[in-house]
N, C-alpha and C positions, 0 to 999 in steps of 0.2 A: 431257887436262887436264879437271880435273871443272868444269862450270857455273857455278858459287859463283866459282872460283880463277881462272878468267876472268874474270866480270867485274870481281872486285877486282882482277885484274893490268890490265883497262882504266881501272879508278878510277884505282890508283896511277901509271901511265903517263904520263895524262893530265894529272891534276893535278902531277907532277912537272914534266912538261912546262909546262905554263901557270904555271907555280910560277917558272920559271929563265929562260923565256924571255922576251925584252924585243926589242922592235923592230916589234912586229905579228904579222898572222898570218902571213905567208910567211914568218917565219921559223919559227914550230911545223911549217910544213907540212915544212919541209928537216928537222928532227927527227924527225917523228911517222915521213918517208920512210926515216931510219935507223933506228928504235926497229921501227916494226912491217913493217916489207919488210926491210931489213939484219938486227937484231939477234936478233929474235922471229918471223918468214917466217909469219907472221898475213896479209899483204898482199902482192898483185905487185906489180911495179913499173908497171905500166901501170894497174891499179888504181887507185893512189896519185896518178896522174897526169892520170887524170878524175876523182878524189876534189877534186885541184886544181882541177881547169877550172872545175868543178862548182860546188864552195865561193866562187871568186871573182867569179863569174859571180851567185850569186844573193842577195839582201837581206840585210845582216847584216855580222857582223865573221868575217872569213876563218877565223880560228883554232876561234869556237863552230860554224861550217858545215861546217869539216872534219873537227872530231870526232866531231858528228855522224853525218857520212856514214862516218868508219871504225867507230864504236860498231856502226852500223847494219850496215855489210858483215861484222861480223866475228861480233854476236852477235844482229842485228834490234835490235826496239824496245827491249828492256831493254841492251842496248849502247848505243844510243846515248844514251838518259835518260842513264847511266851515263858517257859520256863527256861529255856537256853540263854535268852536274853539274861534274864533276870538272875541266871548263874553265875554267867560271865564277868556281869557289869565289876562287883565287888572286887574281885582278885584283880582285874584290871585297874581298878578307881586306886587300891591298895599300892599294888608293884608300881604304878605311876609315883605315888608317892615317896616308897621308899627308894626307888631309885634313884629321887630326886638329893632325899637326903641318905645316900648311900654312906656315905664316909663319916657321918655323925652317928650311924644306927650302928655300923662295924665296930668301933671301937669304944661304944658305950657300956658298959658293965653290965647296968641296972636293964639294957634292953635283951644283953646274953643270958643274964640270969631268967630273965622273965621266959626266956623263949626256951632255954634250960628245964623249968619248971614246966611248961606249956606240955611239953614232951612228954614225961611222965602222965599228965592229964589223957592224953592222946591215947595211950596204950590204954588207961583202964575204958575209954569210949570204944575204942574195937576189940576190946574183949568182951565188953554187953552187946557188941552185935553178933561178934562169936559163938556165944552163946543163946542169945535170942534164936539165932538160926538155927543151932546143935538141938533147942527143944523143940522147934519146929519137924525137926526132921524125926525128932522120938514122939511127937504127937503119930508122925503120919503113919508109922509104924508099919512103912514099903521095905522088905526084903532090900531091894534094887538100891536106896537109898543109905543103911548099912551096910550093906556091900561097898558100896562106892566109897562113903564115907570109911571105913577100913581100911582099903588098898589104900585110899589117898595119905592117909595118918601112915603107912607103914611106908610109902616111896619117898613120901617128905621125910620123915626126921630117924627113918634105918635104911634107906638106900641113898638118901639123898637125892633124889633123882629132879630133874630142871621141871621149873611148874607148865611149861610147853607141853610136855609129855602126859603130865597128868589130864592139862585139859582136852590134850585128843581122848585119852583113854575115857573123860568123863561122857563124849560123845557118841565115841563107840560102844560102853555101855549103856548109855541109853537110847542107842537105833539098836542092839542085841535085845534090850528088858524090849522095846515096843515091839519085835518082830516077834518074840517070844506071847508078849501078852493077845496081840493081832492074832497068834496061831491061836492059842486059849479061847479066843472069844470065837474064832474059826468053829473049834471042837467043840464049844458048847450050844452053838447054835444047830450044830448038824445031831447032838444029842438032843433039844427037842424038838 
């Protein structure tokens, strides 16, 4: 695929994407994981899945972070201009609009109901990524990666504990698992 044809097929991808999708960004990310790992094999699947961690993990709206980061894996810098553009444009071109017609969409029924209904949609889209990633993590079948996943299910929904703290914790365990596995490969090298 020549240079040019790629990045317009990342324009186009993206901005359809951001175009159709409604609920946030976890939901583009369960898209972008069919359009460029399923449909177009541009991305792995384990790619796509620290593109996730990645994008949610750091400042910003999920959906402009993840673009980003596949813009950027797939063609560097002018990929990901290229994909942020093309994030953007839609939600901008949209809230343009509705703000124009704010006080018609407010008290319109048929558009509460829709957006009512959208909702529900929404949750079953980031529960297939939910789970897309929980089987990911039982393919890989890393100690460190049940672990983690464990403590995080028990601080969430039996301590309640703020999700700040979880993501230091998830940092700290994985500089502990790499300092651990760095010493392993230490000691297997001096065994032979």
């Amino acid at each position: 695929m020549k240079k040019d044809n790629l990045l317009w097929l990342l324009f186009k991808e993206c901005f359809l994407l951001s175009m159709f999708t409604f609920g946030g960004g976890y939901v583009i990310i369960a898209l972008m994981k069919k359009k460029f790992v399923d449909e177009l094999h541009l991305l792995k699947e384990d790619e796509i899945l620290d593109i996730t961690t990645i994008a949610q993990s750091g400042p910003g709206a999920v959906a402009v972070n993840a673009s980003l980061l596949v813009g950027y894996k797939i063609k560097g810098f002018k990929g990901a201009l290229t994909c942020v553009i093309a994030t953007i444009l839609p939600p901008m071109l949209i809230l343009t609009a509705i703000s124009y017609f704010y006080d018609q969409f407010i008290h319109n029924i048929l558009i509460r109901n829709i957006l009512n209904c959208m909702t529900a949609v929404v949750a079953a889209v980031i529960l297939d990524i939910v789970f897309g990633m929980l089987m990911g993590i039982v393919k890989e079948k890393k100690i460190s990666q049940y672990s983690s996943l464990s403590l995080a299910i028990i601080f969430v929904f039996v301590i309640k504990i703020d999700i700040i703290y979880l993501i230091f914790m998830g940092i700290g365990l994985g500089i502990i698992y790499t300092i651990i596995e760095s010493k392993r490969g230490v000691d297997d090298d001096a065994i032979n």
